[in-house]
N, C-alpha and C positions, 0 to 999 in steps of 0.2 A: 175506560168507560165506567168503572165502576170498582174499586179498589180503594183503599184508604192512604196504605202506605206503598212506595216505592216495590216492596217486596210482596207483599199480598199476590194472591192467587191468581195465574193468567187466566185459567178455569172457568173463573169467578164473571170476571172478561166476556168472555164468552157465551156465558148462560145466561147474563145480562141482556144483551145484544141480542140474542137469540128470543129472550122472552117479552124484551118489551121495544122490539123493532116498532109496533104501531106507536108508539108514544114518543118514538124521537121528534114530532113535532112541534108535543107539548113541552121540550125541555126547556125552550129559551123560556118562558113563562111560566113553567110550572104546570098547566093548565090540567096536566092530568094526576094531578096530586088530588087525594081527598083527605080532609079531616078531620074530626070529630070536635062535637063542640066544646067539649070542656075533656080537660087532661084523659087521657087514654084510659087511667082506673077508674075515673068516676063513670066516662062513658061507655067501657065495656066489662071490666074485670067487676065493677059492684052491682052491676046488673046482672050478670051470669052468677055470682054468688048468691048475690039474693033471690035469685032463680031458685038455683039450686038446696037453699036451706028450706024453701017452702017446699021440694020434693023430698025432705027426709034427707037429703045428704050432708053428714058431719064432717065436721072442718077440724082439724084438730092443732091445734099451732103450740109454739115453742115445740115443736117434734123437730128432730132432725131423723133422715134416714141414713141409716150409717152403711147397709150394703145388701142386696138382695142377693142368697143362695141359691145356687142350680144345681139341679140334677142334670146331668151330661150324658145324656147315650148316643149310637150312632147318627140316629133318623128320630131322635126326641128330644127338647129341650125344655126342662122343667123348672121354674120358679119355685121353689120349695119353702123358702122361709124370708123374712123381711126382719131385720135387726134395724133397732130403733133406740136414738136417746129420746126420751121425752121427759122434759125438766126435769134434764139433767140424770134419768134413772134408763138403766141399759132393762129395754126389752124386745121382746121377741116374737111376733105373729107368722104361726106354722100357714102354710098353703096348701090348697087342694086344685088337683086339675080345673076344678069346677070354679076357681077362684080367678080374678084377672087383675094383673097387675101393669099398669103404665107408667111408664120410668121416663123422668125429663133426664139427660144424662148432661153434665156440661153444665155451663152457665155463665155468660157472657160477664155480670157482675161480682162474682165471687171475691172475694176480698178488699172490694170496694168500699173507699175510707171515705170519710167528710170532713171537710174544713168549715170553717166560718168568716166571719167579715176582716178578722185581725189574726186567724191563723190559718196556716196549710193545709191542703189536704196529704194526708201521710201516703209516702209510698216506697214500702217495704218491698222488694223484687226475691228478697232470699225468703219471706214466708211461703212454703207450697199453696199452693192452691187448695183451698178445703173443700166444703158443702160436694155440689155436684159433680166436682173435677174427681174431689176423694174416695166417695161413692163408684165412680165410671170405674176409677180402676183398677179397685175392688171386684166389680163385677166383668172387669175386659178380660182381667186375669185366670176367668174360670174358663172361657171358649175364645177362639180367635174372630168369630165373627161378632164380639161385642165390640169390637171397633181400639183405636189407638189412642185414647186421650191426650199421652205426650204428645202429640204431632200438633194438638193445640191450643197447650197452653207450657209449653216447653222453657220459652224465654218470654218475660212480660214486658221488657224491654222493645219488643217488634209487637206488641198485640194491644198499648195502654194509650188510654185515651184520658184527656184530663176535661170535663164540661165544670161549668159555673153558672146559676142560676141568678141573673141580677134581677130584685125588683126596684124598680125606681120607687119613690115615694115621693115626689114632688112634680113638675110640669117640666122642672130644665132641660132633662134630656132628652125628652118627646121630640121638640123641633127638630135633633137631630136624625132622629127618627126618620122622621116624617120625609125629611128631605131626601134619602136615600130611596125607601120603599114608597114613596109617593103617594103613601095613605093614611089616617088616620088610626092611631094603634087602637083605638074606644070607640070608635065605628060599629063595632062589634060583628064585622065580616075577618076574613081571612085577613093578615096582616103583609107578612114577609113571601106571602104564600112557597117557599121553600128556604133553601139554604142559602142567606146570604154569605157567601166567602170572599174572605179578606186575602186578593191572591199573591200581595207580596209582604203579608206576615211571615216573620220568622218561624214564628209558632203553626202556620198553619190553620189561621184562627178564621172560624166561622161563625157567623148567629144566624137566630127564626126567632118567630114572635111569631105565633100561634095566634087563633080566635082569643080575643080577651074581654070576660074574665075567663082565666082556664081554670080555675078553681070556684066552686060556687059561693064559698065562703069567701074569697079574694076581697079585700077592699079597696071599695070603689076610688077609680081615679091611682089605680097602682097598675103597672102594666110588669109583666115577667117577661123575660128575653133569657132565651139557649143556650149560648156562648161557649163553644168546645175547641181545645187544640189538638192537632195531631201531633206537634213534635213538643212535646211536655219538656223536654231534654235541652232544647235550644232557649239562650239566651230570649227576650223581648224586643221590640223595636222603640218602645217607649223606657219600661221595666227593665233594666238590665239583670235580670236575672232568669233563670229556667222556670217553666211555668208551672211545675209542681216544687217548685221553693216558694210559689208566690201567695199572699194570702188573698181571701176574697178580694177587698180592697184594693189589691194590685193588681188584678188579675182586669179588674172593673177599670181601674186606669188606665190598664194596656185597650181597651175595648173603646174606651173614653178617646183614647187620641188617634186612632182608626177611625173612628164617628167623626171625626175634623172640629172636636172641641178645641179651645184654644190652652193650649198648655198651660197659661196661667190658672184657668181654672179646673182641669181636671182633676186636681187631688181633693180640692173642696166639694166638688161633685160626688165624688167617689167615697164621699166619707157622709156627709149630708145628704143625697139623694138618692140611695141608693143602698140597698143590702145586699150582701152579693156571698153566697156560699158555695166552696169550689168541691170537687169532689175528682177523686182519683179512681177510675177504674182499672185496673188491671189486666184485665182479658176481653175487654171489651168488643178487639175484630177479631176474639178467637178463631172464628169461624172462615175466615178469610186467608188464616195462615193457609202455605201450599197444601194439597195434601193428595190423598192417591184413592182410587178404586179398596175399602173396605173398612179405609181410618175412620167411617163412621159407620154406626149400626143399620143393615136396613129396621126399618120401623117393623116390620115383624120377621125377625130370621128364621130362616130355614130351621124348618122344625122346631119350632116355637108353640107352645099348648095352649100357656094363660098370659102370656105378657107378650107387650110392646114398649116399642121407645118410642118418643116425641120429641116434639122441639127442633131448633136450630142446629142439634147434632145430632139425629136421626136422619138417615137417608133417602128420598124420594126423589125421583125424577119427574114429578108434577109441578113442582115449583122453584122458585131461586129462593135462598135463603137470607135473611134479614129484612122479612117481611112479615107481617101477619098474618099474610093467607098458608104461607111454608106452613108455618105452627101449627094452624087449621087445617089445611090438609091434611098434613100426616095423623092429628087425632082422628079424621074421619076414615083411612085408612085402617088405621091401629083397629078402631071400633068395626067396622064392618068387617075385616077382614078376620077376627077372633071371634066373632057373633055369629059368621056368614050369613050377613046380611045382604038381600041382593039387591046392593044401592052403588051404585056408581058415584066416585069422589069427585066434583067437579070439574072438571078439567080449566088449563087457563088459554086464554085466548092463542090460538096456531097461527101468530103471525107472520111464523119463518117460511108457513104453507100458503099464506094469500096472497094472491100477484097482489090487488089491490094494495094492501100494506106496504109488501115490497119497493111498487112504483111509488106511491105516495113519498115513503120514508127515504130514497134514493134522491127526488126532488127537495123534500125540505131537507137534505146534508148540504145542498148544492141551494139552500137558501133562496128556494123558489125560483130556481133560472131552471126552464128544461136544457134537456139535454144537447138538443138543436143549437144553443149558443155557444157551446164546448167549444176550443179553441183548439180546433184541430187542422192537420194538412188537410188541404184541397183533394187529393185524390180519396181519405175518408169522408170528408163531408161529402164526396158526390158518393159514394158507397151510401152512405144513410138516407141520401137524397132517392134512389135509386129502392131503396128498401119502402122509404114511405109513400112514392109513387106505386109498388107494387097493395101496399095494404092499403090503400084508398078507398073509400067507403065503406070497411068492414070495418065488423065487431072491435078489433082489433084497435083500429086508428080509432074509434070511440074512447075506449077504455085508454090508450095512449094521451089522448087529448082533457078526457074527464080529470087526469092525475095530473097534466101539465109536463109532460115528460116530454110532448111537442106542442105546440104554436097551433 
């Protein structure tokens, strides 16, 4: 339902299914996808900054955080000091109970390389994981309820994803476009409107194409397309080679002859119309790897004074993870629950609790046939025959009839 690789979390599976039963409708179309008109930073992350700088709050960059100290007692757990490089000079900010700290722990891109149109993107599997993988385990090490870092990002081999960002600059590969997603990429509406997958790639290769321009500054008549593999490790079907040996340029090839360009001309396409920068991620479906009841933090632990965790690898049971609302939840937790604020975090829709849901989404798996057509023995069909003679005229047979689950 929802997993990346082979091995990724049954768990995962399950929370999926569980969370967005109403939406199985929308999956052959997308239909319940939303999103944003231009790239995700420009339309959310630099309006919440620039929020944020007109209330007085500093941003401070080239910082990295190297590891947050705690005080350890029974029934108390205290954020003491934050150990910091900031360009490049080791310092240190003491805490006060009165002080609140929120920690993203983890990080899905860490170590994440870029290539370009005529080289690879590099990918190192023996460098550890640094930034927020280094930090986590620094801080897992002081309490056992900071969570298990190893358990996700252990082997980068099962967690790496290779994407490449091709812009076209001319008209030629639009058509092929066009004819796939059967819309016009400069329309300026929703494109691919989700993921198109290429399902007997070797690589496991996918694209989107977003609203365009997704960048404001984008020049016109250039269209950007997603293009990711799962199995970076596996030879090509065009490209004979593994898809983190390949350079932009080939990677655009492999993507070119999936589009049903004619092999004569995909190398000149890919070199002429087209820029294409690949990029290696590392830990990508960190979050996906198996993992058990504690391997992540809850967002405020037991006895916890000034701090919380966020993110993808904080723990809450309000949302599924690799989403934007997960993220957003748990900050709104984190906050109300260290403030005691008395605001309720929004909840997400209980569609494991609504008949209606349930009947709707039992009908569209069965592809809009009610259930009355099931191809069952004679002696059960007169059993349901028998069943829907008794709820005749009730509520019942309404709501049955309303979802399509009978005739």
């Amino acid at each position: 339902m929802f997993a990346f690789e082979n091995w990724h979390s049954a768990l995962e599976m399950k929370l999926y299914l569980k969370r967005y039963i109403h939406h199985v409708g929308g999956l052959p179309d997308f239909t319940a996808l939303r999103f944003t008109k231009y790239n995700q930073y420009e339309s959310m992350i630099l309006p919440m900054v620039r929020y944020l700088e007109s209330h007085g709050v500093q941003f401070h960059y080239n910082t990295k955080v190297v590891n947050v100290e705690f005080e350890i007692q029974p029934h108390k757990k205290l954020a003491k000091r934050i150990e910091l490089l900031a360009e490049g000079e080791e310092k240190f900010v003491d805490l006060t109970e009165n002080d609140l700290v929120f920690i993203t722990n983890g990080g899905c891109v860490e170590n994440a390389t870029m290539g370009s149109q005529n080289e690879p993107a590099a990918f190192n599997p023996e460098i550890k994981p640094g930034g927020g993988w280094d930090m986590w385990r620094k801080i897992a090490a002081q309490d056992p309820s900071f969570g298990h870092p190893d358990k996700f990002c252990h082997d980068p081999e099962q967690s790496n994803w290779m994407s490449a960002t091709v812009e076209t600059l001319d008209q030629r590969i639009i058509p092929y476009i066009k004819k796939i997603c059967k819309r016009d990429p400069f329309s300026g509406g929703v494109v691919t409107g989700g993921i198109v997958t290429v399902k007997d790639s070797s690589w496991l290769m996918s694209w989107t194409i977003n609203r365009q321009p997704q960048f404001r500054n984008q020049p016109e008549g250039h269209c950007l397309v997603w293009v990711y593999g799962l199995f970076s490790d596996k030879p090509g079907d065009y490209i004979q080679k593994p898809m983190r040996e390949c350079s932009g340029k080939e990677i655009c090839m492999e993507w070119l002859y999936h589009l049903g360009v004619p092999e004569n001309q995909i190398e000149d396409m890919a070199e002429h119309s087209a820029n294409t920068v690949p990029v290696m991620m590392p830990y990508i479906t960190a979050f996906f790897m198996p993992r058990a009841a504690g391997d992540r933090p809850d967002v405020v632990p037991a006895g916890a004074i000034n701090f919380a965790f966020l993110g993808q690898f904080a723990e809450t049971k309000r949302d599924t993870i690799f989403t934007t609302e997960y993220s957003m939840r748990t900050g709104m937790e984190a906050v109300y629950t260290l403030l005691n604020i008395d605001r309720g975090v929004p909840e997400v829709w209980g569609s494991t609790y609504d008949i209606r849901d349930l009947l709707s989404a039992t009908i569209r798996l069965r592809d809009g046939r009610p259930l009355t057509e099931m191809n069952l023995p004679l002696k059960d069909k007169l059993k349901i025959k028998g069943l829907l003679d008794k709820i005749e005229g009730t509520d019942i047979e309404k709501l049955l009839k309303e979802y399509h689950v009978v005739e």
